[in-house]
PyMOL commands that place a pseudoatom at each C-alpha (Angstrom):
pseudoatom trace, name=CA, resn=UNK, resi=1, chain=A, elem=C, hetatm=0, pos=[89.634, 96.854, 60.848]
pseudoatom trace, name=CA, resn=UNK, resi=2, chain=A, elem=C, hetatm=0, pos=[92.599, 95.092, 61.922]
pseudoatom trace, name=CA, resn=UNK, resi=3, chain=A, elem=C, hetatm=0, pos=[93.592, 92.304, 61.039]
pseudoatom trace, name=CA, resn=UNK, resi=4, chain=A, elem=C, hetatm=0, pos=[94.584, 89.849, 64.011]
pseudoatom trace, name=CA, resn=UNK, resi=5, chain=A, elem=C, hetatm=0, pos=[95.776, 86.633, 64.347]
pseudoatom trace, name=CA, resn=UNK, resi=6, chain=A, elem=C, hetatm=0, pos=[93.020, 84.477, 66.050]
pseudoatom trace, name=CA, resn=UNK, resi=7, chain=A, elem=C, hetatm=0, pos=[94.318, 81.599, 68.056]
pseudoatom trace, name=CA, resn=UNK, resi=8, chain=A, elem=C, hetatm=0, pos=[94.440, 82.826, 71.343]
pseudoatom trace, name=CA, resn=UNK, resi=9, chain=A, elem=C, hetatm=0, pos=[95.700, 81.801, 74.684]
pseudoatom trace, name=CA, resn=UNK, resi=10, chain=A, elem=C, hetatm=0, pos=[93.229, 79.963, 76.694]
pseudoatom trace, name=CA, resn=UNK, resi=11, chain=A, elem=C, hetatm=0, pos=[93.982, 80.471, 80.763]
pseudoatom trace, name=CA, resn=UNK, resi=12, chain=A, elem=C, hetatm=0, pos=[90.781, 78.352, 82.127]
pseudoatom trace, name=CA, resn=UNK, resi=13, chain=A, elem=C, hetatm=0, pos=[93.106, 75.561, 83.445]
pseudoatom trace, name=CA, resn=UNK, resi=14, chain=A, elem=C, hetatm=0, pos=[95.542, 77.985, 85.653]
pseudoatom trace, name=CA, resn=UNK, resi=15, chain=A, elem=C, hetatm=0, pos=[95.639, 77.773, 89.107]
pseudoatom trace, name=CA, resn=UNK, resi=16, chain=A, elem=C, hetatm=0, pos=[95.106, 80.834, 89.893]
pseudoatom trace, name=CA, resn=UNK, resi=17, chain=A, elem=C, hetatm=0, pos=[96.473, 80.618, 93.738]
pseudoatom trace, name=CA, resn=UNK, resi=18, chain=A, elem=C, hetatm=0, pos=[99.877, 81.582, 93.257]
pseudoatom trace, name=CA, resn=UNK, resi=19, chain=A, elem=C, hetatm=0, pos=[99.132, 84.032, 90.594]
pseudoatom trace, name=CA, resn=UNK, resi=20, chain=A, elem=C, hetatm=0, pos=[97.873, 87.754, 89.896]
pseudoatom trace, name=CA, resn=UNK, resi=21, chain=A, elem=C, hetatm=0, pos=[96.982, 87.109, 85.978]
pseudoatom trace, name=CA, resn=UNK, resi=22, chain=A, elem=C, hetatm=0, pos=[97.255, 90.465, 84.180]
pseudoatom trace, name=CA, resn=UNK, resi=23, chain=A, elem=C, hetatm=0, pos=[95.652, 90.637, 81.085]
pseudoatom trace, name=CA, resn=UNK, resi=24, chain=A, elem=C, hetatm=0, pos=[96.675, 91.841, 77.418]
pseudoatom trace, name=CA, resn=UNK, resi=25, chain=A, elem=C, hetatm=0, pos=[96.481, 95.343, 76.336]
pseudoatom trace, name=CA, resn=UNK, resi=26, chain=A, elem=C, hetatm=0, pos=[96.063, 94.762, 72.805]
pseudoatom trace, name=CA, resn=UNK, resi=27, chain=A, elem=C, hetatm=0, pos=[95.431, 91.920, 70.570]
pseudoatom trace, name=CA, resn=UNK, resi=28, chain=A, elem=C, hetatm=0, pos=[92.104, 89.600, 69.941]
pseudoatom trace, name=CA, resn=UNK, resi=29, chain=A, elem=C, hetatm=0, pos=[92.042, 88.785, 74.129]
pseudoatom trace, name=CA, resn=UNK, resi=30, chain=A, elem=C, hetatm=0, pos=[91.880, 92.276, 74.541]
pseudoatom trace, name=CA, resn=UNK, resi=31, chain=A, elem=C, hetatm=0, pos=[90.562, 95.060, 75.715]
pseudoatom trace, name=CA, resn=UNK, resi=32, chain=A, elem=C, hetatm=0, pos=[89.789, 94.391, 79.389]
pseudoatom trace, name=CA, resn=UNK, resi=33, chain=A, elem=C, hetatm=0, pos=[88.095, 96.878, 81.785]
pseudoatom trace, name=CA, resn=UNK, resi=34, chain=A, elem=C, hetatm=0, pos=[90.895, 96.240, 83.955]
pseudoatom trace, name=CA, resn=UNK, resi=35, chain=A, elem=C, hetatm=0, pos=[92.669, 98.583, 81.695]
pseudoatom trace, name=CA, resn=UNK, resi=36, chain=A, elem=C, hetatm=0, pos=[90.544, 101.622, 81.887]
pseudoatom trace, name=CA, resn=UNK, resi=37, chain=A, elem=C, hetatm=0, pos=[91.576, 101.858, 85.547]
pseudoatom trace, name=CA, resn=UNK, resi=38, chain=A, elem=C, hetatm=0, pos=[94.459, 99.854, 86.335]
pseudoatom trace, name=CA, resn=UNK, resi=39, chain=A, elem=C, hetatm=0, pos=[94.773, 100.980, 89.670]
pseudoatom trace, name=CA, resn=UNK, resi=40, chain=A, elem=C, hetatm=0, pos=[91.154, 100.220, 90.713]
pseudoatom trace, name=CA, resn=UNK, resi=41, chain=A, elem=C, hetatm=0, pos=[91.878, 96.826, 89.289]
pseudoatom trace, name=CA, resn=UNK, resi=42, chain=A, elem=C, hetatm=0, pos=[94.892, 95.949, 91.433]
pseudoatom trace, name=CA, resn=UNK, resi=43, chain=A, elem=C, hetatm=0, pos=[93.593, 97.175, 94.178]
pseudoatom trace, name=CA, resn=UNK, resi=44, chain=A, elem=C, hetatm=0, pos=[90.383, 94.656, 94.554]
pseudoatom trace, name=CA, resn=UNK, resi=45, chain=A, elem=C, hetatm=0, pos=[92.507, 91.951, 92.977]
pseudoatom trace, name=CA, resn=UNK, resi=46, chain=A, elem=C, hetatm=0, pos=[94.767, 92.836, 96.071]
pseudoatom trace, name=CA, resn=UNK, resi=47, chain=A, elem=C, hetatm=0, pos=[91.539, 92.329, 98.201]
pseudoatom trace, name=CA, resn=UNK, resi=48, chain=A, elem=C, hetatm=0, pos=[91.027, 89.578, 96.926]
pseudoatom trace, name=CA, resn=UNK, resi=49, chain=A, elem=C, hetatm=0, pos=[94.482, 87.581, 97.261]
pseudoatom trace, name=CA, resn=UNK, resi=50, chain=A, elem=C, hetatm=0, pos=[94.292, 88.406, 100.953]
pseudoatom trace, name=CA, resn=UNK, resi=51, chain=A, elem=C, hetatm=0, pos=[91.081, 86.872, 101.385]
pseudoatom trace, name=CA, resn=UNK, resi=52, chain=A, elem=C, hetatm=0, pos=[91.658, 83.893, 99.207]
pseudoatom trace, name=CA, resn=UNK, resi=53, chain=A, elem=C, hetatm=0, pos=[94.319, 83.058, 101.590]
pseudoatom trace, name=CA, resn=UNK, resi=54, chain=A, elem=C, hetatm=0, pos=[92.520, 83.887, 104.680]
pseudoatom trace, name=CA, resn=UNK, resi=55, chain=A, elem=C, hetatm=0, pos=[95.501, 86.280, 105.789]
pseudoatom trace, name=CA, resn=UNK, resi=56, chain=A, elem=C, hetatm=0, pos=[94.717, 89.724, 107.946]
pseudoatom trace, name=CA, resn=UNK, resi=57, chain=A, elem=C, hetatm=0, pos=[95.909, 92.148, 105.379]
pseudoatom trace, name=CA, resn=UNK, resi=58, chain=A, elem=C, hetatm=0, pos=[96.250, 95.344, 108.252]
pseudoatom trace, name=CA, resn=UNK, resi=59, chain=A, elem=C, hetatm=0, pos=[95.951, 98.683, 107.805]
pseudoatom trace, name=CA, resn=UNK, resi=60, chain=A, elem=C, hetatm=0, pos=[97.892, 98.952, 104.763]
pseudoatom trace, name=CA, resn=UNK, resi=61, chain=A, elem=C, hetatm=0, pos=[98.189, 95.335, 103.096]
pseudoatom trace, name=CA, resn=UNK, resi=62, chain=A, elem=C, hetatm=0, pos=[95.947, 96.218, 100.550]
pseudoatom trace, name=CA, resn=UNK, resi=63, chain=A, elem=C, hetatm=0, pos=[97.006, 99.305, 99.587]
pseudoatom trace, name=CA, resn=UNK, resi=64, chain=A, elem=C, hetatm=0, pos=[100.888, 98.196, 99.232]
pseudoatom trace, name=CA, resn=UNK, resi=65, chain=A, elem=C, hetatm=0, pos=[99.696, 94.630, 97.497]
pseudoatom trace, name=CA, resn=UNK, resi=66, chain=A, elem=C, hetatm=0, pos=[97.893, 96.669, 94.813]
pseudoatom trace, name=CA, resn=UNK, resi=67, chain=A, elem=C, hetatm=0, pos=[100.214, 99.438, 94.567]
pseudoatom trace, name=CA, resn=UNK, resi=68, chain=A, elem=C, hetatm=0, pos=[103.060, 96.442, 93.546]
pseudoatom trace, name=CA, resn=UNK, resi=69, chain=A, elem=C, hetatm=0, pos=[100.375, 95.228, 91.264]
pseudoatom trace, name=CA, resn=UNK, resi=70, chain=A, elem=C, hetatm=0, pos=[100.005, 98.283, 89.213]
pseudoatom trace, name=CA, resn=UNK, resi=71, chain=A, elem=C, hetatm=0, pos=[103.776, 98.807, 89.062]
pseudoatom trace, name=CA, resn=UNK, resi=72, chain=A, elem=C, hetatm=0, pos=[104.363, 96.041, 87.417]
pseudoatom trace, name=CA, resn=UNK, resi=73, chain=A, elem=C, hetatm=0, pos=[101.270, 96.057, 85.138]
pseudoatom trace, name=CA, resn=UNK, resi=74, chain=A, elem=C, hetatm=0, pos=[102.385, 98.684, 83.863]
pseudoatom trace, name=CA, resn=UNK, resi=75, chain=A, elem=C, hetatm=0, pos=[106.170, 97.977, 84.072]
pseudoatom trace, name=CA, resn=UNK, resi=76, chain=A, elem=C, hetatm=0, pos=[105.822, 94.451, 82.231]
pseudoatom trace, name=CA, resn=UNK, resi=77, chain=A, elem=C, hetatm=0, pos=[102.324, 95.228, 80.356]
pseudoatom trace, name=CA, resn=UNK, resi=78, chain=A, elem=C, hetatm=0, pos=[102.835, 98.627, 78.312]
pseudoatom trace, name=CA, resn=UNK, resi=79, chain=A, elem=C, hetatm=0, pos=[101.130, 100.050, 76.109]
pseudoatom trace, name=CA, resn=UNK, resi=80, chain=A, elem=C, hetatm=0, pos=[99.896, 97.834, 72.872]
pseudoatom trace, name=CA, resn=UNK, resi=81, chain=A, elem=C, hetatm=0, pos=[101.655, 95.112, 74.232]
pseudoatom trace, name=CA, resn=UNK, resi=82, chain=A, elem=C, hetatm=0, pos=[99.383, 91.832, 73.393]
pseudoatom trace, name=CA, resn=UNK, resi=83, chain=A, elem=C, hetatm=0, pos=[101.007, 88.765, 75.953]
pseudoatom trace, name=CA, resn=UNK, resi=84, chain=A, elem=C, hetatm=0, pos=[99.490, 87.975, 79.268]
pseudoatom trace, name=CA, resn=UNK, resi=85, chain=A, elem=C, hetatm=0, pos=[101.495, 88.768, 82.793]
pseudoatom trace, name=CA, resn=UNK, resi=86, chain=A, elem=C, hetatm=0, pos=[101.454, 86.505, 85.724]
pseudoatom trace, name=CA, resn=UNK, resi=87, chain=A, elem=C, hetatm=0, pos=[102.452, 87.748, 88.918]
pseudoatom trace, name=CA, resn=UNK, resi=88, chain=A, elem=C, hetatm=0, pos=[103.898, 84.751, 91.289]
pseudoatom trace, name=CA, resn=UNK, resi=89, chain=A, elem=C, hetatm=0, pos=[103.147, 85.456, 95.084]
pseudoatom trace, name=CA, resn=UNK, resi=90, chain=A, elem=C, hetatm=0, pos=[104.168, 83.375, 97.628]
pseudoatom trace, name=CA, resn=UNK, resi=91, chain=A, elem=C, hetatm=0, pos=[102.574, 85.844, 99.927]
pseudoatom trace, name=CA, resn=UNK, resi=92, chain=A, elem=C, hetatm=0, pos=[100.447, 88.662, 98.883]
pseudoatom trace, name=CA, resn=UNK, resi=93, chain=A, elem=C, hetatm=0, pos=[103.467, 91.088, 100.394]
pseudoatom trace, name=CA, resn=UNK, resi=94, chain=A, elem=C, hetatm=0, pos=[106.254, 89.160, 98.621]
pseudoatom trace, name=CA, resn=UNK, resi=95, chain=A, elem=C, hetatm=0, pos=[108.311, 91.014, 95.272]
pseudoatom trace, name=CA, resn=UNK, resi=96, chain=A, elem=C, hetatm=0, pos=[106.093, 89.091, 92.385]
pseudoatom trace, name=CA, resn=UNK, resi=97, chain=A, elem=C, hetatm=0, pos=[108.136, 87.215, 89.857]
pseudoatom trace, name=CA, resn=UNK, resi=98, chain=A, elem=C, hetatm=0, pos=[106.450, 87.894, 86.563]
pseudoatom trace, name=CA, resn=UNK, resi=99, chain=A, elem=C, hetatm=0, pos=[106.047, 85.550, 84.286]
pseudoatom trace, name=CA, resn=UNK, resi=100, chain=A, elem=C, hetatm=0, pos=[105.126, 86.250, 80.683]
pseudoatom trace, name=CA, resn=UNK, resi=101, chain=A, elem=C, hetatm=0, pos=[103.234, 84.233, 77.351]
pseudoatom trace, name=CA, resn=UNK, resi=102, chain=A, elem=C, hetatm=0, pos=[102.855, 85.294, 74.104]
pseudoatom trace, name=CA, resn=UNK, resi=103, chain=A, elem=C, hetatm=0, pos=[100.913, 82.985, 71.167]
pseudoatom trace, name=CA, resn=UNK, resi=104, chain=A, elem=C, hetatm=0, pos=[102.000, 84.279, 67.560]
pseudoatom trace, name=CA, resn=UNK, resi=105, chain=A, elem=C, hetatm=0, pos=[101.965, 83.092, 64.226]
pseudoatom trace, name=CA, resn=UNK, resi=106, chain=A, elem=C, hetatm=0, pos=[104.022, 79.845, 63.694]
pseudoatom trace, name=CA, resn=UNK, resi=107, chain=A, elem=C, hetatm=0, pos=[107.390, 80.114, 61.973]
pseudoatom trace, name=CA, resn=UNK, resi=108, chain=A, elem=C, hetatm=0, pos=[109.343, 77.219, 60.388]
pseudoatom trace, name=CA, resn=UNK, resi=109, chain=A, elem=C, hetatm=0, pos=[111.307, 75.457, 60.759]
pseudoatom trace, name=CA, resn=UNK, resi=110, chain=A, elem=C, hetatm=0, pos=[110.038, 73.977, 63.870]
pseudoatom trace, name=CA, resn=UNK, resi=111, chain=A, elem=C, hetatm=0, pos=[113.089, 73.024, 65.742]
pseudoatom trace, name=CA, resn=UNK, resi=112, chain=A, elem=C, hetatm=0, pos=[114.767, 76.075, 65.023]
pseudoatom trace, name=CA, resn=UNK, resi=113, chain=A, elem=C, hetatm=0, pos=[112.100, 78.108, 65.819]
pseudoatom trace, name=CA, resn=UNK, resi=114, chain=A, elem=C, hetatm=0, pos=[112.003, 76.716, 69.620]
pseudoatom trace, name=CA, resn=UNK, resi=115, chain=A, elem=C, hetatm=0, pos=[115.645, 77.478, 70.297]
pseudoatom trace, name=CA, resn=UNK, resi=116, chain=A, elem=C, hetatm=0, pos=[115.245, 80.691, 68.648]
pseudoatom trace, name=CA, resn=UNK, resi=117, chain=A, elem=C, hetatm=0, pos=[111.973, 81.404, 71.130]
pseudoatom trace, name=CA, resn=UNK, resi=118, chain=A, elem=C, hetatm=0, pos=[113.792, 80.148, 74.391]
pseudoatom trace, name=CA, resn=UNK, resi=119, chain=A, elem=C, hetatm=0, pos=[117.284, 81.994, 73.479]
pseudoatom trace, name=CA, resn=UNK, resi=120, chain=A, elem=C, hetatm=0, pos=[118.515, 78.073, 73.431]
pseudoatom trace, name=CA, resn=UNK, resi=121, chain=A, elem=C, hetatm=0, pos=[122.151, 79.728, 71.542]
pseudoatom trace, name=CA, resn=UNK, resi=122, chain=A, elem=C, hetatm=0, pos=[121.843, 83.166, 73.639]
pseudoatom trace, name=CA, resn=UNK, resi=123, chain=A, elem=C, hetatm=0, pos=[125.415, 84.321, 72.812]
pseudoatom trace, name=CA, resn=UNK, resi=124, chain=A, elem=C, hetatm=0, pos=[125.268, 86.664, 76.005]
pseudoatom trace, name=CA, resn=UNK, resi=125, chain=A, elem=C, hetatm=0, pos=[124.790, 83.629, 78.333]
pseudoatom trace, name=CA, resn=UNK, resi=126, chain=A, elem=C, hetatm=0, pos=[127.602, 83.407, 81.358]
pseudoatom trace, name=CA, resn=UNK, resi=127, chain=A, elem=C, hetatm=0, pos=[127.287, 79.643, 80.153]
pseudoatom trace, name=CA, resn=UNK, resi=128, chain=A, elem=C, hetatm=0, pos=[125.933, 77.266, 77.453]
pseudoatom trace, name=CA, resn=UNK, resi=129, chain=A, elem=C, hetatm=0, pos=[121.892, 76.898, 78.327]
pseudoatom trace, name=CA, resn=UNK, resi=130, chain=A, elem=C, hetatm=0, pos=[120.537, 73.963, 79.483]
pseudoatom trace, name=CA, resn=UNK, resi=131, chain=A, elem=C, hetatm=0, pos=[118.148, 72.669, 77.150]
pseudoatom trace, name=CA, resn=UNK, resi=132, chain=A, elem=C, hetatm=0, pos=[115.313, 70.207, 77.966]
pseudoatom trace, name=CA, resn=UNK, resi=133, chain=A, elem=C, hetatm=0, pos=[112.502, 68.679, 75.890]
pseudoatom trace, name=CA, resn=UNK, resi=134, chain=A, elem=C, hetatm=0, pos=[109.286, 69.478, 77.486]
pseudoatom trace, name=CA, resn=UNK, resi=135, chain=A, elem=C, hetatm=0, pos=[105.661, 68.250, 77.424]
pseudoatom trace, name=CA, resn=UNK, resi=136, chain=A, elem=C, hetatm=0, pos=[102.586, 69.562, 78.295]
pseudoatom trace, name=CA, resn=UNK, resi=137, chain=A, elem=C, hetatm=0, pos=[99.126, 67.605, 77.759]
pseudoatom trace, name=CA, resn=UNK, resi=138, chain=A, elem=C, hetatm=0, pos=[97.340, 70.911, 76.610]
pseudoatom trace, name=CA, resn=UNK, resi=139, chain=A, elem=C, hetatm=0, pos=[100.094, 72.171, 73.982]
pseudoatom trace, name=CA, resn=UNK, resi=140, chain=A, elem=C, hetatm=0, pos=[101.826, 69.224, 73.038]
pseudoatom trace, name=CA, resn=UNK, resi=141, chain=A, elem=C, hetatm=0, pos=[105.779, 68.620, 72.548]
pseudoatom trace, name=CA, resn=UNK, resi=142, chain=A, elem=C, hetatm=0, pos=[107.675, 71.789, 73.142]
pseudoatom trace, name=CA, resn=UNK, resi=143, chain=A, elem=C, hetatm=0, pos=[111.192, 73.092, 74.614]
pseudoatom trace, name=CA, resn=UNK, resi=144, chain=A, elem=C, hetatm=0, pos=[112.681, 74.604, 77.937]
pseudoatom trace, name=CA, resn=UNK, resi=145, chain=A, elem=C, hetatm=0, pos=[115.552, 76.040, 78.485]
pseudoatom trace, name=CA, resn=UNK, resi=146, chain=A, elem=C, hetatm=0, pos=[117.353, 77.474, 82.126]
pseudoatom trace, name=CA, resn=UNK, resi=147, chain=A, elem=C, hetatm=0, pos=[120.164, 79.773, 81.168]
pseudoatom trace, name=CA, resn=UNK, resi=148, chain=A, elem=C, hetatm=0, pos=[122.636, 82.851, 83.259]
pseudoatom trace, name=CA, resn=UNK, resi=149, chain=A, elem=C, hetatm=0, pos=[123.199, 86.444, 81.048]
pseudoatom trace, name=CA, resn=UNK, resi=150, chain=A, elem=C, hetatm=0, pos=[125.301, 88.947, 82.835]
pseudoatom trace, name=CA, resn=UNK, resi=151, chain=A, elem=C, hetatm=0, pos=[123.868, 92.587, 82.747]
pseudoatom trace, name=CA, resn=UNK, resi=152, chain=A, elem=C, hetatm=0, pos=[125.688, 95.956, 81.859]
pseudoatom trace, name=CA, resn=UNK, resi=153, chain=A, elem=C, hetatm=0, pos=[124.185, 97.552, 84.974]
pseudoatom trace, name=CA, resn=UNK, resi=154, chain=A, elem=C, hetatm=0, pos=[124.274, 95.336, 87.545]
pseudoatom trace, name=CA, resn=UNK, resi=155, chain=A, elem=C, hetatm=0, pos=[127.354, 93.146, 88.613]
pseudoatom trace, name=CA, resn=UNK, resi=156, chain=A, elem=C, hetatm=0, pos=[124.570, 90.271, 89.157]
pseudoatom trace, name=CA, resn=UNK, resi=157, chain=A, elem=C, hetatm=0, pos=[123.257, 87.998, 86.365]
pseudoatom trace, name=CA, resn=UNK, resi=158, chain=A, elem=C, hetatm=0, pos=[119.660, 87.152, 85.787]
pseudoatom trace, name=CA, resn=UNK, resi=159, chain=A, elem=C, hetatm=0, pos=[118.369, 84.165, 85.601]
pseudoatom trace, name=CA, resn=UNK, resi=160, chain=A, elem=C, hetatm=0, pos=[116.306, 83.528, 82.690]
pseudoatom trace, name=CA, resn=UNK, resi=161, chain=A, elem=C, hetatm=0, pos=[113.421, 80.430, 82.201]
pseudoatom trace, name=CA, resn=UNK, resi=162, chain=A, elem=C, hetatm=0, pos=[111.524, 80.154, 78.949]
pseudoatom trace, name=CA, resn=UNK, resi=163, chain=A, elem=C, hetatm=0, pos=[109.255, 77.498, 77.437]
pseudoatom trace, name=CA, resn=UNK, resi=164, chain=A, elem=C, hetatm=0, pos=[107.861, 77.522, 73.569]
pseudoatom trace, name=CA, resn=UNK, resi=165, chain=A, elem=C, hetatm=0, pos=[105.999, 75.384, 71.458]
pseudoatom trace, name=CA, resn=UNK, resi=166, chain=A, elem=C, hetatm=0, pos=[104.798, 75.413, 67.545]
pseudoatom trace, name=CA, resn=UNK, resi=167, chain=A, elem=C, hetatm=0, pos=[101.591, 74.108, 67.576]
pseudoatom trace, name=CA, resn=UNK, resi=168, chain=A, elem=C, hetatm=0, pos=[100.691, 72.571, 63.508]
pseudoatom trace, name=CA, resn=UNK, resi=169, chain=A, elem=C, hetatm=0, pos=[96.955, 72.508, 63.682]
pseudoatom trace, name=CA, resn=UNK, resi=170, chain=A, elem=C, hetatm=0, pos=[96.750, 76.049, 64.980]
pseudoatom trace, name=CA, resn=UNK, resi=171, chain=A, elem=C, hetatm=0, pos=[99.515, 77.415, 63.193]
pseudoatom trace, name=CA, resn=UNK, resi=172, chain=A, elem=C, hetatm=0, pos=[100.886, 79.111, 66.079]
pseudoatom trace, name=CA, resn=UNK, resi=173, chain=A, elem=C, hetatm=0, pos=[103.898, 79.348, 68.189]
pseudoatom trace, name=CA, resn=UNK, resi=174, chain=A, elem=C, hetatm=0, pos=[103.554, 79.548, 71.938]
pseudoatom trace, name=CA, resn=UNK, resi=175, chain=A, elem=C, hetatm=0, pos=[106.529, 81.359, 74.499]
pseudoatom trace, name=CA, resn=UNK, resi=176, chain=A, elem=C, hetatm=0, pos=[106.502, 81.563, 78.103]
pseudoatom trace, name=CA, resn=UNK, resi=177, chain=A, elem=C, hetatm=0, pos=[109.247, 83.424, 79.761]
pseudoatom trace, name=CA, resn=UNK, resi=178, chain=A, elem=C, hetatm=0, pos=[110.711, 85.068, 82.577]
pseudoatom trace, name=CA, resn=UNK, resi=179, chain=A, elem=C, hetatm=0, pos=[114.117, 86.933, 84.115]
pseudoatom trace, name=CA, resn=UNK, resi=180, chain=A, elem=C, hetatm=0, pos=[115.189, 87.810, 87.043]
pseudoatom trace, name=CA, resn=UNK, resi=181, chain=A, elem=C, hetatm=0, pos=[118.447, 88.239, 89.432]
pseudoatom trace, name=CA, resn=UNK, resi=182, chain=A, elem=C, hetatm=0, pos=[117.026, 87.108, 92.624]
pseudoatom trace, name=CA, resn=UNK, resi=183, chain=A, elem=C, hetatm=0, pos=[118.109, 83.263, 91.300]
pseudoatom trace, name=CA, resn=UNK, resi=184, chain=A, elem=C, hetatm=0, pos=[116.698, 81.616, 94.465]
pseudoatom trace, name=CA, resn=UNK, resi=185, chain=A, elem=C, hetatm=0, pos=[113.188, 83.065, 94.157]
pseudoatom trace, name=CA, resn=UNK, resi=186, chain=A, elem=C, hetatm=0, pos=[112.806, 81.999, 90.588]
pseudoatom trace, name=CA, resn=UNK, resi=187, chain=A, elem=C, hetatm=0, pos=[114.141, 78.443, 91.193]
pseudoatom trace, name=CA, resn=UNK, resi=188, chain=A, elem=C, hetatm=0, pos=[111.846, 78.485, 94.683]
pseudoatom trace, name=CA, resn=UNK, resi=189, chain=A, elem=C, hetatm=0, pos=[109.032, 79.539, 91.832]
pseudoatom trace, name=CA, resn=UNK, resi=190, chain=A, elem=C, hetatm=0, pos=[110.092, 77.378, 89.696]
pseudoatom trace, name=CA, resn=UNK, resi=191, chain=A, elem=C, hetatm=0, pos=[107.225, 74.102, 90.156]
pseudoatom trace, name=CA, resn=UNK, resi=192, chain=A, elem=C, hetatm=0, pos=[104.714, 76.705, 89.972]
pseudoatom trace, name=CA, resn=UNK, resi=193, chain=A, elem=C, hetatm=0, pos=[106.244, 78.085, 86.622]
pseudoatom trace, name=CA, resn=UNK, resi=194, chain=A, elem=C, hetatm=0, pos=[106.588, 74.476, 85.365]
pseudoatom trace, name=CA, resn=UNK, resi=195, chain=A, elem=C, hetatm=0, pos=[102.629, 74.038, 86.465]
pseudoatom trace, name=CA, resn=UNK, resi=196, chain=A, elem=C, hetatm=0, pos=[101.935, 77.392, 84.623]
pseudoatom trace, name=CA, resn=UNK, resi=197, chain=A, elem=C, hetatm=0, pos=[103.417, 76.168, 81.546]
pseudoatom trace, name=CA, resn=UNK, resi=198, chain=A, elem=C, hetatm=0, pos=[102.062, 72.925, 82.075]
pseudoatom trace, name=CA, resn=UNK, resi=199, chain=A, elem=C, hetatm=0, pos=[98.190, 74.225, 82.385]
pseudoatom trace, name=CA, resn=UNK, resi=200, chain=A, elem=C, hetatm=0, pos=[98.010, 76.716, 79.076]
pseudoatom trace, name=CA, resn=UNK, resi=201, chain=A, elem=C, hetatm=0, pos=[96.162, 75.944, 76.276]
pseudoatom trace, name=CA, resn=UNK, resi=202, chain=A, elem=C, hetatm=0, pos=[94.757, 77.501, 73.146]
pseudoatom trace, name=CA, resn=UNK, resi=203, chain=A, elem=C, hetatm=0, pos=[91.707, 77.893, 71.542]
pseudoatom trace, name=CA, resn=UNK, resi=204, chain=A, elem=C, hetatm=0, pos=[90.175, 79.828, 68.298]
pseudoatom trace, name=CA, resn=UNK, resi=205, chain=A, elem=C, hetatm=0, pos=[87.471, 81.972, 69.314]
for i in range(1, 205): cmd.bond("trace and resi %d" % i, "trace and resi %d" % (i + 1))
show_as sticks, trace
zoom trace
């Protein structure tokens, strides 16, 4: 039997509007049926972002929204991978900005442990991260940090979010993160990530 570490992330307070919440692969939160056909899965979760926002999806809406969903479940989700995946839509046709958080054993010491979870000293950065206490009512005192890392393959840099936390009386440490290079759709995300971040909590099953 294996062994797993039990606090888990708890995603009841999410709003799930501007989202498409993937879930785990492996872990204690896991398995989901949405798994054992990922493709059947995106495709009525597509159904179901179009109606939630009373939009005419067409003749093909659905089938492109839940083709992009399945891409990326499986591009940002594989295999034994335990963290969940949020998808941030804007519109249902829009290139999702995903989103990631992961809840693992807590290392010490604290402080260090945040900047090491948010990259706070990234030596690749173009330029020193910005670094930001951060508070949310559900996980307590934690750290955020904005930050630009030039790629080998690309001549444009991503821009890279992340927010962690140690929580004491679950013994757990808590990352959210996410990367991209299209820098103005991650800062025009970037309320909703702050909400996102804002809104988990965790629980012991």
């Amino acid at each position: 039997m294996t062994d797993w570490f039990w606090p888990v992330l708890d995603i009841e307070y999410v709003d799930a509007y501007p989202w498409a919440i993937i879930p785990p692969r492996s872990g204690p939160s896991a398995p989901f049926e949405a798994w054992d056909d990922i493709q059947a899965w995106c495709r009525d979760y597509a159904e179901d972002i179009w109606a939630d926002r009373d939009l005419d999806p067409g003749v093909n809406g659905v089938e492109f929204v839940g083709e992009t969903l399945a891409r990326c479940a499986e591009a940002f989700c594989p295999p034994g991978s335990d963290h969940w995946l949020f998808l941030h839509l804007d519109h249902p046709t829009d290139t999702p900005l995903p989103v990631c958080a992961a809840i693992g054993p807590a290392s010490a010491p604290r402080e260090e442990t945040l900047r090491a979870l948010t990259m706070a000293d990234d030596p690749n950065a173009v330029e020193p991260p910005v670094v930001k206490p951060f508070h949310s009512e559900r996980l307590g005192k934690g750290t955020t940090t904005f930050r630009y890392v030039a790629q080998d393959s690309s001549p444009h840099v991503l821009a890279c979010v992340r927010y962690a936390w140690q929580l004491a009386e679950h013994g757990a440490d808590v990352v959210i993160w996410t990367a991209t290079d299209d820098i103005a759709r991650v800062i025009a995300a970037s309320d909703d990530v702050e909400a996102l971040a804002k809104s988990l909590a965790v629980f012991i099953p």
